[in-house]
C-alpha positions as CSV (number, residue, x, y, z in Angstrom):
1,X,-16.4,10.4,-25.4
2,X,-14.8,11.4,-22.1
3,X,-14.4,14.2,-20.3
4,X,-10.9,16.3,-20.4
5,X,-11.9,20.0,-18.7
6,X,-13.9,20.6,-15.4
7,X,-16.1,22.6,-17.5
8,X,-17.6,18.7,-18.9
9,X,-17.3,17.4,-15.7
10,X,-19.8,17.5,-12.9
11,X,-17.3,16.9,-10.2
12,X,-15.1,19.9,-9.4
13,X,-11.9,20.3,-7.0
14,X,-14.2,20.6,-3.7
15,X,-14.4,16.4,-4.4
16,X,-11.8,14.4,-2.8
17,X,-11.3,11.0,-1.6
18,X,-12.4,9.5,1.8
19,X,-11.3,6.0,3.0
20,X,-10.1,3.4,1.2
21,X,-11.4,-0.7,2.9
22,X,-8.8,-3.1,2.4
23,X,-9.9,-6.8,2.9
24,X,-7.4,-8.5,4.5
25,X,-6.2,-12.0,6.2
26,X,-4.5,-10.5,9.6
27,X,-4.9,-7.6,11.3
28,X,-2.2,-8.8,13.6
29,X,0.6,-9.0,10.3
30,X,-1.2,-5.7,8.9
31,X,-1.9,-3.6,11.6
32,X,2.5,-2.7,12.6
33,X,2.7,-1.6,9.1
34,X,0.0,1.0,8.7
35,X,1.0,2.9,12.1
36,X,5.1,1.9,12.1
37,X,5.7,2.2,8.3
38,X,3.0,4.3,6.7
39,X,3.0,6.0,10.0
40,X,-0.9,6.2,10.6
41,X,-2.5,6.4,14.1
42,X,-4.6,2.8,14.6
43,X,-8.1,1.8,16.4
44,X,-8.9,-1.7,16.7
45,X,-12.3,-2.9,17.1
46,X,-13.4,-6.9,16.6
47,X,-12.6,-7.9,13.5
48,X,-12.2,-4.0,11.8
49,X,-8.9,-1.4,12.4
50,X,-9.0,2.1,11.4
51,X,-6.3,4.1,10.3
52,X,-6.6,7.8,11.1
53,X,-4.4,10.8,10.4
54,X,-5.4,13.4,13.4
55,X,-9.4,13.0,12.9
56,X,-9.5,11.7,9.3
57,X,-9.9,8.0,9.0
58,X,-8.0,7.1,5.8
59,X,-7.1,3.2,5.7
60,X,-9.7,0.3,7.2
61,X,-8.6,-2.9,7.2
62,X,-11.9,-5.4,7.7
63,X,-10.2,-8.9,8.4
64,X,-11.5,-12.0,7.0
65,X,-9.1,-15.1,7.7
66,X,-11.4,-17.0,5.2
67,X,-11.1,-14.7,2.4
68,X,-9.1,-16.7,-0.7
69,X,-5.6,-14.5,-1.3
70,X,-6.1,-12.6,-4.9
71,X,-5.7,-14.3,-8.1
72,X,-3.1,-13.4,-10.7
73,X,-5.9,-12.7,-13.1
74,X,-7.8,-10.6,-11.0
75,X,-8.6,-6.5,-11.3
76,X,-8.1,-4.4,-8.2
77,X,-5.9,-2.6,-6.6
78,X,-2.7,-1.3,-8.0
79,X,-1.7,0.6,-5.0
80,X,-3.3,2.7,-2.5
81,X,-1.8,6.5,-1.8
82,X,-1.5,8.6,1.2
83,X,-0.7,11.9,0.5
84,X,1.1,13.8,3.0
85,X,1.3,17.4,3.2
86,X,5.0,18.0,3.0
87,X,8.4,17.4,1.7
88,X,9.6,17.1,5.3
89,X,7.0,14.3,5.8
90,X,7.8,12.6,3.3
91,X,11.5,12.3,4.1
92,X,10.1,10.9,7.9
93,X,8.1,8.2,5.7
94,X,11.4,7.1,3.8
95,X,13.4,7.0,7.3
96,X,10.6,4.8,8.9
97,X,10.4,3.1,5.6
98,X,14.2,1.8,5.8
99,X,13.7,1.1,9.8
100,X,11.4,-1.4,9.0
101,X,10.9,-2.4,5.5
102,X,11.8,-1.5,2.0
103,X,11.1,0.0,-1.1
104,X,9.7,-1.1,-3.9
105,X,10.3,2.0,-6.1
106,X,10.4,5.9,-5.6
107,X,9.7,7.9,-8.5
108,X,9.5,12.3,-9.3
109,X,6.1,12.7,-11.2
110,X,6.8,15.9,-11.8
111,X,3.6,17.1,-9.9
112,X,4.9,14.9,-7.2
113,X,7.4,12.9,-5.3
114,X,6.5,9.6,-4.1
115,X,7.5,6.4,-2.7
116,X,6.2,2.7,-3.4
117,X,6.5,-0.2,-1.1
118,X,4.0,-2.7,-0.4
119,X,2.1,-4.3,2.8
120,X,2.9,-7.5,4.1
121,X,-0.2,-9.3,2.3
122,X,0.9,-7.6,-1.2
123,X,-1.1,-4.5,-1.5
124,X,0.5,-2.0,-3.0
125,X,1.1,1.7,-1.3
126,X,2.5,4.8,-2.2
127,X,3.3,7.6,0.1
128,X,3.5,11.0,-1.4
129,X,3.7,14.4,-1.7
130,X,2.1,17.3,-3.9
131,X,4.5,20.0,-5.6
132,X,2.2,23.5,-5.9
133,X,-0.1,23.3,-8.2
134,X,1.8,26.4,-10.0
135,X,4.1,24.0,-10.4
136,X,3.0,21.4,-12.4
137,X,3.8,20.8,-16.4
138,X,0.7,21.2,-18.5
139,X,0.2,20.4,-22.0
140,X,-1.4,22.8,-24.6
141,X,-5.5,21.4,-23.8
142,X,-4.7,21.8,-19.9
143,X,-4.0,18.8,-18.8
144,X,-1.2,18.0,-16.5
145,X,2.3,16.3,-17.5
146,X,3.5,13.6,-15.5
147,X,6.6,11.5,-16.1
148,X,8.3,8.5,-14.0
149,X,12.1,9.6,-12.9
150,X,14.3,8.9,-10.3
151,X,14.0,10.5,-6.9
152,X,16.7,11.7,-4.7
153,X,16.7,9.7,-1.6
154,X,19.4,11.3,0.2
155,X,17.9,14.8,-0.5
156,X,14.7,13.8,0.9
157,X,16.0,12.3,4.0
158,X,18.2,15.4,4.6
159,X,15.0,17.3,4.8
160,X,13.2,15.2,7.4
161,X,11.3,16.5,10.3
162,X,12.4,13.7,12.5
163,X,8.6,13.0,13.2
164,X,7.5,9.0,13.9
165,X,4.4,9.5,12.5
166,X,2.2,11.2,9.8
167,X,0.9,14.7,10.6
168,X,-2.2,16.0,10.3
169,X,-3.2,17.2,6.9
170,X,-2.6,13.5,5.7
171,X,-4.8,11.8,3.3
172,X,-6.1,9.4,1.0
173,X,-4.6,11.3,-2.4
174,X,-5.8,8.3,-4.9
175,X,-6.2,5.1,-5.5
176,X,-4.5,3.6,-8.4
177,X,-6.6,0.2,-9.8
178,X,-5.7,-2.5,-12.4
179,X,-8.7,-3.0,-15.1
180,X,-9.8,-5.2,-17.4
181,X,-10.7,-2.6,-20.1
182,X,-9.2,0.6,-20.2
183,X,-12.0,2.5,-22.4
184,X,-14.7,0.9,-20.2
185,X,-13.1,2.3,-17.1
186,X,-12.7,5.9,-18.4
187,X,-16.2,5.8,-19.5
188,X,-17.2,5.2,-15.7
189,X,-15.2,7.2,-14.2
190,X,-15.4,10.6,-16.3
191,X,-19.0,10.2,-18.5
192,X,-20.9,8.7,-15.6
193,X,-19.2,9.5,-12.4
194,X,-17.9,13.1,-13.2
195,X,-14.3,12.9,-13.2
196,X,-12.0,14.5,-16.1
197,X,-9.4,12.8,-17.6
198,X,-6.3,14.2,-16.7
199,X,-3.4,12.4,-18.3
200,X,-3.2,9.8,-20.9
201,X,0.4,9.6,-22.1
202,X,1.2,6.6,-20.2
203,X,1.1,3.2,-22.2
204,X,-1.9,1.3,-21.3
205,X,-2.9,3.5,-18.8
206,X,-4.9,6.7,-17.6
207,X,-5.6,9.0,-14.9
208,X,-8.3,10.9,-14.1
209,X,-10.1,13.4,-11.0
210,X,-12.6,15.4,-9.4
211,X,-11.9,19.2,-11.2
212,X,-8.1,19.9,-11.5
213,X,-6.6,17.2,-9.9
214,X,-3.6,15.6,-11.4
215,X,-5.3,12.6,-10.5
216,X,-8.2,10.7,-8.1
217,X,-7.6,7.6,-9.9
218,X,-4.9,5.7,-11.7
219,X,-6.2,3.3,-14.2
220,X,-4.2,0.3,-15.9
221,X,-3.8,-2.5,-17.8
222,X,-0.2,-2.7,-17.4
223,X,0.0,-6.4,-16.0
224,X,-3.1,-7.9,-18.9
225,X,-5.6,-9.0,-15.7
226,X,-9.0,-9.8,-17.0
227,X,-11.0,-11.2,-14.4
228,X,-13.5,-9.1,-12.1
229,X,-11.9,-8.0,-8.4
230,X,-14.5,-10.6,-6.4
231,X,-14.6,-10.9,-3.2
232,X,-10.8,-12.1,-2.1
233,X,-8.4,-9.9,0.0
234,X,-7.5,-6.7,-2.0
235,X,-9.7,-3.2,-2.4
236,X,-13.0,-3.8,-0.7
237,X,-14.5,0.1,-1.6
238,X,-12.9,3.4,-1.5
239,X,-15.1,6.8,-0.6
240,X,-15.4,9.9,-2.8
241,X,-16.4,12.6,-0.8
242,X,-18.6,15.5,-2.8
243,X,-19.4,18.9,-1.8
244,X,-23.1,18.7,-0.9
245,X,-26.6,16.9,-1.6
246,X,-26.8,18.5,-4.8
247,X,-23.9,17.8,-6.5
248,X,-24.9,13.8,-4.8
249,X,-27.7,13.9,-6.5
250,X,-26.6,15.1,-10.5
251,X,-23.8,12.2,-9.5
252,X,-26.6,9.7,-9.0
253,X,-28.6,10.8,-12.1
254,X,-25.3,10.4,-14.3
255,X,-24.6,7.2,-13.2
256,X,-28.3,5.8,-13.2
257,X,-28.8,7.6,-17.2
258,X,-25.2,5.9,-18.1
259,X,-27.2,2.3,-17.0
260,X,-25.3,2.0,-14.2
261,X,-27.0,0.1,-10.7
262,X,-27.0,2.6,-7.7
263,X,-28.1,1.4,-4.1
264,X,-28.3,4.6,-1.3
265,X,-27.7,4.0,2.0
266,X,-27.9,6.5,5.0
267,X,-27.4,9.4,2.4
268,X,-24.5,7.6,0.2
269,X,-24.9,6.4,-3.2
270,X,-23.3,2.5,-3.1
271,X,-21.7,1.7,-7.5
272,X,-19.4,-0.9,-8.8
273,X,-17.2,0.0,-11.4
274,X,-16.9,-2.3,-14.7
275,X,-14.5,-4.3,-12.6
276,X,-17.1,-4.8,-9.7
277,X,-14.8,-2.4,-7.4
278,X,-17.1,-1.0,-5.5
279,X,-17.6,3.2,-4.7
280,X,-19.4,4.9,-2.5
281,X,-19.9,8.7,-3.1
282,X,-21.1,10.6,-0.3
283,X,-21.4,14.5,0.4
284,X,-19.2,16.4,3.1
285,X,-21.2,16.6,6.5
């Protein structure tokens, strides 16, 4: 049975996610996107680049030349989302966006506004922003409404700052991940990790988060892939971030009663979902 109120769930809305690791063929193709496109500040180091908004590291890109490109069959990443702070931002990310690239899709959620485009080795991104919360449609058991409709381009560009890059207060708003089993995933995510499930009107799909989130993570099975993520270029691990030690540790009982494996490593607990996507869920320094 999964989880639909933060009342069920143990995580609550001081969670949020860290860094997402992309495993990837070039940094050299990757590297203009991420700071000229998505518009993230970029430190290179050997074989590893880290994407920052102000202090917050948000995107790292570990290279591996010899990593096999990802099958068709193959779970993983649906897209990656940076979530930027404000209408105005968003419009900069659409004018950078048609100085150097192009869209894949841009979409009102209702409880957002967002773009879609993807990197040059296929991984998908959104850029995004968050309506208020007072905002957002809810149905009658408190979840929140979310619907796919077109976006006014033109409206968001007349509302740009004019800034080249992203501004502090970025972040990594979700991930979104194909799976090979819809009812597997939400039993990971929301009985054993914490989340609650937040919407589930989509087809084949569901969405769930940390407290009252409209959503952490995207699950899908929209495309019918069936084979775990492995270890080819794609998602890597992404980070959620909880309050403190405590709520670490009911995180790592949950996961260990639901016969799940946990490794800890300098304080942070190390799972694969049923996919083999690796998270690591650490607590806020």
């Amino acid at each position: 049975m999964t989880n639909s109120t933060s009342e069920s769930a143990s995580l609550t809305d001081a969670t949020h996610l860290g860094r997402v690791t992309l495993r990837v063929g070039s940094l050299d193709t990757l590297v203009p996107f991420y700071r000229d496109v998505v518009g993230l500040d970029v430190e290179r180091e050997g074989s590893q680049a880290v994407c920052t908004a102000g202090d917050d590291p948000l995107v790292v890109l570990d290279e591996d030349p010899d990593a096999p490109r990802r099958r068709r069959e193959q779970t993983g990443l649906f897209h990656l989302a940076v979530r930027v702070p404000d209408r105005g931002a968003l419009g900069d990310a659409l004018a950078r966006i048609r100085d150097n690239t192009s869209l894949s899709g841009a979409s009102d959620h209702l409880v957002s506004e967002a773009l879609y485009l993807r990197d040059p080795e296929g991984n998908g991104v959104e850029i995004y922003r968050d309506r208020p919360r007072d905002e957002w449609p809810r149905t009658d058991d408190g979840r929140v409404k979310m619907d796919t409709l077109p976006l006014d381009l033109e409206s968001l560009l007349a509302d740009a700052h004019g800034d080249d890059s992203a501004p502090s207060g970025t972040d990594l708003g979700h991930v979104h991940l194909e799976v090979s089993d819809l009812a597997q995933s939400l039993a990971f995510y929301t009985d054993a990790l914490g989340m609650n499930l937040r919407d589930d009107g989509y087809p084949d799909a569901a969405f769930v988060a940390a407290g009252e989130y409209h959503h952490h993570v995207g699950l899908n099975r929209w495309n019918g892939r069936r084979a775990p993520a492995g270890e080819g270029r794609g998602i890597s691990w992404f980070e959620v971030v909880v309050p403190d030690a405590d709520t670490l540790h009911v995180v790592r009982e949950s996961l260990t009663q639901a016969g799940h494996a946990v490794e800890e490593s300098n304080g942070t607990l190390v799972v694969s979902d049923p996919d083999g996507i690796e998270i690591r869920v650490t607590a806020s320094p």
